[in-house]
ChimeraX commands (.cxc) that place a marker at each C-alpha (Angstrom):
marker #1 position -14.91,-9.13,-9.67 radius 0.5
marker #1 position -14.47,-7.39,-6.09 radius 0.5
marker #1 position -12.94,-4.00,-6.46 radius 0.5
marker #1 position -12.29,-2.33,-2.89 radius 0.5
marker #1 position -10.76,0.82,-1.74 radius 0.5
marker #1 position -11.17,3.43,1.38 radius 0.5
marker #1 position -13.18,6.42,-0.66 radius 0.5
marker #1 position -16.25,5.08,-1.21 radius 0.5
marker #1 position -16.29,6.93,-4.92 radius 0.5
marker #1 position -14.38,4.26,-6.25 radius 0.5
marker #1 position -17.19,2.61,-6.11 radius 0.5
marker #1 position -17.85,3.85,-10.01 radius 0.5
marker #1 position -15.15,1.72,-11.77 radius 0.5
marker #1 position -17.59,-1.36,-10.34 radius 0.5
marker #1 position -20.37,0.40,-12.17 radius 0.5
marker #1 position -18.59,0.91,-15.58 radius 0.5
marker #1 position -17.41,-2.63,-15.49 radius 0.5
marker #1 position -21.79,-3.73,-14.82 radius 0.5
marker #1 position -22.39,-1.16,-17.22 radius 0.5
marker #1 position -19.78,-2.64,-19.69 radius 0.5
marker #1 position -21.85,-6.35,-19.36 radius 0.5
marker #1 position -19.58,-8.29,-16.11 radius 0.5
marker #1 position -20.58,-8.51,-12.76 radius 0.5
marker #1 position -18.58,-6.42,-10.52 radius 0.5
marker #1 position -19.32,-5.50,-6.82 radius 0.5
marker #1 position -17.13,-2.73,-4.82 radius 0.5
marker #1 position -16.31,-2.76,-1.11 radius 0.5
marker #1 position -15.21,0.13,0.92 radius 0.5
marker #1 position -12.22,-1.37,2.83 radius 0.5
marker #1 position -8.72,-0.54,4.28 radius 0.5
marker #1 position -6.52,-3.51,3.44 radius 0.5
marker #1 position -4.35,-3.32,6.57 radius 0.5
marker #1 position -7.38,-3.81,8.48 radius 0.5
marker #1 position -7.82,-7.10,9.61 radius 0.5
marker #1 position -11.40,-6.41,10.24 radius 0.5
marker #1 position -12.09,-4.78,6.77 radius 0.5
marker #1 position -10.28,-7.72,4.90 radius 0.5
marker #1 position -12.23,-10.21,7.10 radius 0.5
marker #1 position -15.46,-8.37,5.71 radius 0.5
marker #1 position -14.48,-8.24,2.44 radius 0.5
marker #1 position -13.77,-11.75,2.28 radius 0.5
marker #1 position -17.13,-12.60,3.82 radius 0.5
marker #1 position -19.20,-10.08,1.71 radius 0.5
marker #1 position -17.03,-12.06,-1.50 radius 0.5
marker #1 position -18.10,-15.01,-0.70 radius 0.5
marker #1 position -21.74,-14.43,0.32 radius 0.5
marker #1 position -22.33,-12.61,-2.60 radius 0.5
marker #1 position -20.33,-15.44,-5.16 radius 0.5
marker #1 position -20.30,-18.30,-2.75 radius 0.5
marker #1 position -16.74,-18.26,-3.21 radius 0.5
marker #1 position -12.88,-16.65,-3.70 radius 0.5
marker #1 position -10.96,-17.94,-6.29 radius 0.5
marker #1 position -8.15,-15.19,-6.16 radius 0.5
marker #1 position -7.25,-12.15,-3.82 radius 0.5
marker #1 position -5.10,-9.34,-5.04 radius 0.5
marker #1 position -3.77,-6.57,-2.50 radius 0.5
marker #1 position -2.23,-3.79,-4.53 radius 0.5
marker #1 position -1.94,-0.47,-2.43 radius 0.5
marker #1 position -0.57,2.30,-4.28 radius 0.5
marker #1 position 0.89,5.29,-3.63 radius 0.5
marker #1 position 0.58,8.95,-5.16 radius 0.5
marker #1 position 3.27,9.45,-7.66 radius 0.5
marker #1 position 4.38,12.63,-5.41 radius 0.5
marker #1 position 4.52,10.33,-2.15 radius 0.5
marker #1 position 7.05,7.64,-3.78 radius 0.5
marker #1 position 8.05,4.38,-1.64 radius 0.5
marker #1 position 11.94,6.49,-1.54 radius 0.5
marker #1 position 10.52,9.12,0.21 radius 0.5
marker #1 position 8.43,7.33,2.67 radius 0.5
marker #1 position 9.81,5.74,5.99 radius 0.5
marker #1 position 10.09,2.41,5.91 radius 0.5
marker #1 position 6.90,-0.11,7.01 radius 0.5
marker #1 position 7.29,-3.40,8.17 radius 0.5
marker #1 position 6.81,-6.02,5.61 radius 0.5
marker #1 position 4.42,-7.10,8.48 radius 0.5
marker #1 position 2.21,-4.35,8.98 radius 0.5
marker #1 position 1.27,-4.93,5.02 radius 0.5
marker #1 position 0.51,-9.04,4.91 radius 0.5
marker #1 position -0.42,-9.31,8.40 radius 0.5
marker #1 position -4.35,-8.47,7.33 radius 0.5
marker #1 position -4.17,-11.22,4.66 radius 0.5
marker #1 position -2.26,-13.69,6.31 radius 0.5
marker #1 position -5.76,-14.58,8.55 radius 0.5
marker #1 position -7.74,-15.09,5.77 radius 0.5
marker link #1:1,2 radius 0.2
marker link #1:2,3 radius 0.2
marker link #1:3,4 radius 0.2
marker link #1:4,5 radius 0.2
marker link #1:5,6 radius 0.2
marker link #1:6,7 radius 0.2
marker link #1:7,8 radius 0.2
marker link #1:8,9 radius 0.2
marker link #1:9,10 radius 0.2
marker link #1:10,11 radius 0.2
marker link #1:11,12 radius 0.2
marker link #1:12,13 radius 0.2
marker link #1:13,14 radius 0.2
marker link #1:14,15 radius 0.2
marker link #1:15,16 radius 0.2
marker link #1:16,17 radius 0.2
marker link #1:17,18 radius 0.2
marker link #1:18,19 radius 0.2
marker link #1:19,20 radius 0.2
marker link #1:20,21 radius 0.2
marker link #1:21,22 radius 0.2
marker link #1:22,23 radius 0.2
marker link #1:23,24 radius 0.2
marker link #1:24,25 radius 0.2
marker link #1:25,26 radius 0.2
marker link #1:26,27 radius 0.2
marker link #1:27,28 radius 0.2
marker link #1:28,29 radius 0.2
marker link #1:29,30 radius 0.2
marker link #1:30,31 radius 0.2
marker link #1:31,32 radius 0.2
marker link #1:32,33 radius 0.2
marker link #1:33,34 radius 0.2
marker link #1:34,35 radius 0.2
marker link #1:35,36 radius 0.2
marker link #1:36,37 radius 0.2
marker link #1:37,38 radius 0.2
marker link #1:38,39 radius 0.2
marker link #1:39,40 radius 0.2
marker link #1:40,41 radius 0.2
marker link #1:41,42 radius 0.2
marker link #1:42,43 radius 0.2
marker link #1:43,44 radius 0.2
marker link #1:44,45 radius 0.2
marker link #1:45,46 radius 0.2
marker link #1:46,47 radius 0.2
marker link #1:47,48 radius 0.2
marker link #1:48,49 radius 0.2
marker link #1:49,50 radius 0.2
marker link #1:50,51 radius 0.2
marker link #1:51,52 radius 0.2
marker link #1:52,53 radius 0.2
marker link #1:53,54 radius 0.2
marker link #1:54,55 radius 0.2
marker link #1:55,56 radius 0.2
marker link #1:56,57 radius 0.2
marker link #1:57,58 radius 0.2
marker link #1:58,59 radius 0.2
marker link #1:59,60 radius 0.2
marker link #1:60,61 radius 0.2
marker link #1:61,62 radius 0.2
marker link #1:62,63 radius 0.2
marker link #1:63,64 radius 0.2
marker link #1:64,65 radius 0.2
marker link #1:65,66 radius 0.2
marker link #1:66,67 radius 0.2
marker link #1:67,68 radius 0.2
marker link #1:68,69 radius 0.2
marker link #1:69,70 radius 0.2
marker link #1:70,71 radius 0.2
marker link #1:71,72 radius 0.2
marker link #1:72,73 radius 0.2
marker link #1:73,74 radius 0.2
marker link #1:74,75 radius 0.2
marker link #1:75,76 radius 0.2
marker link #1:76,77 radius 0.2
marker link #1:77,78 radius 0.2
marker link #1:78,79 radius 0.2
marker link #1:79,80 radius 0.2
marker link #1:80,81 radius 0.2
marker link #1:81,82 radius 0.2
marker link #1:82,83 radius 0.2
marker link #1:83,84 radius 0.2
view
């Protein structure tokens, strides 16, 4: 499993999955980067040799809901992925 985020201290859910017996490996990466997905793709499938499933899911702070936010293009979200 590839777990990536921006803060770097995220890193510690990969830990407690190693630490729990699976391989796990985290990433710091923006997803709508299309230089950080690019990377994380290539640091996937150096390490594994492979990607068998990718799985964008950007959240925001309960306080900061989607309502209240101005609207994004659906673009500026899949563009990243859409050149891997």
């Amino acid at each position: 499993m590839v777990i990536a985020a921006r803060a770097a201290e995220r890193g510690r859910i990969a830990c407690e999955i190693e630490a729990g017996g699976a391989r796990a490996l985290f990433v710091t990466a923006d997803g709508l980067q299309a230089a950080d997905v690019h990377g994380l793709v290539k640091t996937t499938v150096d390490c594994w040799g492979r990607l068998d499933c990718a799985f964008h899911n950007a959240a925001v702070p309960w306080k900061n809901l989607s309502c209240q936010l101005p609207p994004l293009p659906k673009r500026s979200l899949i563009a990243p992925w859409r050149s891997i």
